[in-house]
C-alpha positions in Angstrom: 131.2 124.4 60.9 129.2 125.5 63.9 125.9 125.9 64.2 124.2 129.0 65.5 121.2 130.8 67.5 120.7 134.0 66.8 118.3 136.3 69.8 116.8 139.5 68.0 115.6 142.3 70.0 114.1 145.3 68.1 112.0 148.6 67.9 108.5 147.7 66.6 108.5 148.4 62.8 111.8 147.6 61.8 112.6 147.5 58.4 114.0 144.0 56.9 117.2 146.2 55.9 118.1 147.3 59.0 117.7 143.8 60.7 119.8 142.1 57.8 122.2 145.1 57.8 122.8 144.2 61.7 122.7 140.8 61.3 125.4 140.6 58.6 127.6 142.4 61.2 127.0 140.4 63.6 128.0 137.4 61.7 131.4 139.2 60.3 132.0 139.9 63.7 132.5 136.1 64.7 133.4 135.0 61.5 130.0 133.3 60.7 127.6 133.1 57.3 123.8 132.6 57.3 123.9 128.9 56.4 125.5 128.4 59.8 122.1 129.8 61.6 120.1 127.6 63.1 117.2 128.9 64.7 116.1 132.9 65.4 114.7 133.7 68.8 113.4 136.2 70.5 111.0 137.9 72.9 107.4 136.5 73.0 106.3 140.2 72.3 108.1 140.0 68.8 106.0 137.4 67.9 104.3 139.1 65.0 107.5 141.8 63.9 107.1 141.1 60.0 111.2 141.7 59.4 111.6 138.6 61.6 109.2 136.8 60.3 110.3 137.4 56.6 114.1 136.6 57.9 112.8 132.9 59.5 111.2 132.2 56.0 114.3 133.3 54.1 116.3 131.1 56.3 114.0 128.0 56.3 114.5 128.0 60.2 112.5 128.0 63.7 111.6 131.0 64.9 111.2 130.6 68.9 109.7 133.3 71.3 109.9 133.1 75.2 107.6 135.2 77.7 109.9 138.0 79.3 109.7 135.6 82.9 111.8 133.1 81.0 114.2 135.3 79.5 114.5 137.3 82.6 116.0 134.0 84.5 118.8 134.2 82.1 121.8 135.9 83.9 123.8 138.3 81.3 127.1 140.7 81.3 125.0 143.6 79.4 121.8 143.9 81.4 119.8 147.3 79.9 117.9 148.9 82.3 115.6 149.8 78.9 114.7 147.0 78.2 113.8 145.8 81.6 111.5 148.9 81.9 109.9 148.1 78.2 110.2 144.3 78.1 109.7 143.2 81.5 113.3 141.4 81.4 117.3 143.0 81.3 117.8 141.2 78.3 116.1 140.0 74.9 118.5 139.4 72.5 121.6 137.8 74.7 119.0 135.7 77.0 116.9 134.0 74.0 120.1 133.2 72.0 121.6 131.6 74.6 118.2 130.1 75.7 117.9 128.6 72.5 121.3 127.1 72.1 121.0 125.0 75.3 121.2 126.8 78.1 120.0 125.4 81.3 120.6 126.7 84.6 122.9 124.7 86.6 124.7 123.5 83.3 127.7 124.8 81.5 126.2 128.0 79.4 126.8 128.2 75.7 129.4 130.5 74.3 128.2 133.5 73.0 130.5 134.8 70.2 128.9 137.8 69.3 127.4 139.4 73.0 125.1 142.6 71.6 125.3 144.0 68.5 123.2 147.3 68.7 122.3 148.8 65.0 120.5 152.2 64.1 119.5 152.1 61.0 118.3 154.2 58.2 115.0 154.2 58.9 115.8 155.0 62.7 115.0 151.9 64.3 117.5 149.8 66.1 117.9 146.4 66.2 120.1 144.1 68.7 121.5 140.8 67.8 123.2 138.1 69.9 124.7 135.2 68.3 125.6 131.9 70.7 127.2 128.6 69.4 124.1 125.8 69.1 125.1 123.2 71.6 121.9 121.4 71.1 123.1 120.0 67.5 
C-alpha cells in the first residue's frame, strides 16, 4: 500500500465539508483511502485554517507548512498566476505535496498521482488538493 502526502491550498474559511468532499475525490481519483495518508501540508500562511487543522487531528498525522520562498523553488506543470499574486508562490498545493514526500532538487521527484484537484463547494469556497506518493517511508 503506498503511502501518501497530501498539499492543501484553500480560501480562508473553508468549511471541513468542502475540504473532505475534495479530498475524497482526490483520493478516488488515484485509487487511494485515508489510511494511506501520511502527512498534510501546506502553505505557511494556512497555518491556523481550522478545517485543516481538524482534518490532521482526524488523521493522527503531521501537519507541515513551508514559507511561500520554499514552495516557490518547486518547479510544477500547473503554475496559477493567482496564487502567485496572493501567495507569493505559483503553487501551494502541488509544491508542498511533493515537498513533503521527498523532493529535493537535483534528485528524482516524487510521482504525483493526483496533480490539482480544484473543488467549489457549497459554501463557495474552493479548496485544491495534490496528492504525491511518500518516498520518504
Amino acid at each position: 500500500m503506498k503511502s501518501l502526502s497530501v498539499g492543501i491550498g484553500c480560501d480562508r474559511d473553508v468549511s471541513e465539508e468542502t475540504l473532505m468532499t475534495g479530498l475524497n475525490l482526490a483520493l478516488m481519483q488515484c485509487g487511494a483511502a485515508m489510511p494511506q495518508i501520511r502527512h498534510i501540508a501546506s502553505i505557511d500562511k494556512k497555518s491556523d485554517e481550522t478545517a485543516i487543522l481538524h482534518l490532521v487531528q482526524r488523521l493522527k498525522v503531521p501537519f507541515i507548512v513551508y514559507p511561500a520562498q520554499e514552495l516557490a523553488k518547486v518547479l510544477v506543470r500547473q503554475p496559477s498566476a493567482t496564487v502567485l499574486k496572493f501567495m507569493g508562490t505559483p503553487s501551494v498545493s502541488e509544491a508542498a505535496a511533493l515537498l513533503t514526500a521527498g523532493f529535493q532538487p537535483g534528485n528524482s521527484t516524487p510521482e504525483l498521482l493526483v496533480e490539482k484537484l480544484k473543488f467549489c463547494g457549497e459554501d463557495g469556497k474552493n479548496v485544491t488538493i495534490s496528492i504525491a506518493e511518500d518516498q520518504r517511508i
